[in-house]
N, C-alpha and C positions, 0 to 999 in steps of 0.2 A: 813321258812315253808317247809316241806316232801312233794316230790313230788314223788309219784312210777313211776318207768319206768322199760322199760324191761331192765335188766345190762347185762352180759355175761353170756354165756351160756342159755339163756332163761328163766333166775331167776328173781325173781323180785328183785327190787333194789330200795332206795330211796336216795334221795338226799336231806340231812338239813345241816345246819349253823353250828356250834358249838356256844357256846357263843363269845367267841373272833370271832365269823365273820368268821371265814374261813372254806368253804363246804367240805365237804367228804360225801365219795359215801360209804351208806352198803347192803351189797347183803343178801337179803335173800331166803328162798326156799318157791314157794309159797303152804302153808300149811296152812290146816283149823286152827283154833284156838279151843284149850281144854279149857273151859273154867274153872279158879277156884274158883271164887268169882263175884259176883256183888253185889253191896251196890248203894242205893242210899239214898241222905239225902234232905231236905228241909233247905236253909238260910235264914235271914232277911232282907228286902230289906233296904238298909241304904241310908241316903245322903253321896253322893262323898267326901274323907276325913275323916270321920265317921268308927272308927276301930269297927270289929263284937263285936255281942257282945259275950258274955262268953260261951252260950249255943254252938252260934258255933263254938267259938273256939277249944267247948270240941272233936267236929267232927272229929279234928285231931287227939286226941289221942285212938278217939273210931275206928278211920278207922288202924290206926297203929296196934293195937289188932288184929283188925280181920282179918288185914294181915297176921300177924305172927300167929294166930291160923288156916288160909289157907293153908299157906304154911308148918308148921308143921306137920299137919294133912292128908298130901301130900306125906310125907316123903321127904320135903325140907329144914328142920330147918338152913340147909347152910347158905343159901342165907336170911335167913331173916331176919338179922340185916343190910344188905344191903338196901332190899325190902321196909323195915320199912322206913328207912331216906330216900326214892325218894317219897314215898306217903306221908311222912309230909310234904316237900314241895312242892308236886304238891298240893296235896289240902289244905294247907297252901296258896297259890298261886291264886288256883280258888276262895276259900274264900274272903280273900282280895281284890284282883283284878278282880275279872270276873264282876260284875253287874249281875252273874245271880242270880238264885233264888233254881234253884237244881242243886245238884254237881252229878256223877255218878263215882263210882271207879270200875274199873274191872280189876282184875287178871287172866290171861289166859297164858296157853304154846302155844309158837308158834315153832312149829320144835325143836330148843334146847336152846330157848329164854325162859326167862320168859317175858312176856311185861305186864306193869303197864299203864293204860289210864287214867286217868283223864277228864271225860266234865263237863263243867262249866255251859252249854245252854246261855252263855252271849255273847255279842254280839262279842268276841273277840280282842284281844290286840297286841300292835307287844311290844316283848320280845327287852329288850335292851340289845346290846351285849357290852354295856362297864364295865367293872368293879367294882365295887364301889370303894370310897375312902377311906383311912384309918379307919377317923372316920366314916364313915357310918355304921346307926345302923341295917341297912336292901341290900337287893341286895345281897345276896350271894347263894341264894336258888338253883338257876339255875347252877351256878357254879357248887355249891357242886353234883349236878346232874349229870353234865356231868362228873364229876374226878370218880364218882362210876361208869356211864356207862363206860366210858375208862376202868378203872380196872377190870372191866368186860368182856370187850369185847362184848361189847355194844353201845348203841348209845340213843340219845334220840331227840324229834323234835316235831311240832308242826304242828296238818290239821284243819280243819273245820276256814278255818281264823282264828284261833288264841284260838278257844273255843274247843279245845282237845289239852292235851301236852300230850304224851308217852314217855316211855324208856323201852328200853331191854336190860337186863342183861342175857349172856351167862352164862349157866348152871353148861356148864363144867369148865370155866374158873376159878381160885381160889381153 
């Protein structure tokens, strides 16, 4: 879980996990946020076990659009095949997993971040930092999350207990 604190120089700073468990501290500058997008959807409430159904599934690929038409329309096209694969599986993620019932995506610049938020409104989850195994046909989501935030020079982490995960990707990085 991200916790702000004040880091060096008087910046603000948070401190999350990575997947594998082990914490690092990122500093940021504390700056309003531009905001480039909000969406919000409506899910199905299902029994536990019980995979969405189809309508919501499509959510993923309607929220990946209107990603890459935010950020195009920005003069960001860079970044947005990045952008794209963190929002499929963060709301991939909230879908499946949250127990909520509305998802909320927002795109905003923060200084020379982009940051991608995800809230689920479900009651929250703790993120498992082991791996999967060979054959598993799921768990890799978060992963794949954090090697784009790395490549980025970025970082990604989760508040509200467990019912918000973010990442930001550096601008200029790539």
């Amino acid at each position: 879980m991200a916790k702000p604190f004040k880091g060096l120089g008087g910046r603000m700073a948070c401190l999350s996990k990575s997947v594998t468990g082990s914490p690092h501290v990122v500093h940021r500058a504390t700056r309003r946020d531009v905001k480039l997008m909000k969406a919000k959807f409506n899910i199905r409430t299902r029994m536990p076990n019980v995979p969405p159904s189809r309508e919501d599934g499509q959510q993923v690929g309607a929220m990946r659009h209107r990603t890459r038409e935010a950020l195009v329309s920005r003069g960001l096209p860079y970044i947005a095949g990045e952008a794209e694969l963190v929002v499929s599986e963060l709301v991939t993620n909230a879908i499946v997993h949250s127990g909520g019932r509305k998802i909320t995506l927002t795109l905003s610049l923060r200084g020379s971040f982009l940051r991608i938020t995800v809230c689920d409104g479900g009651r929250g989850y703790t993120l498992s930092p082991d791996p999967p195994d060979a054959a598993d046909e799921h768990g890799r989501g978060l992963i794949l999350v954090q090697a784009i935030a790395d490549e980025r020079g970025g970082s990604w982490g989760v508040t509200d207990a467990g019912s918000t995960t973010w990442c930001e990707l550096d601008l200029a990085v790539g």
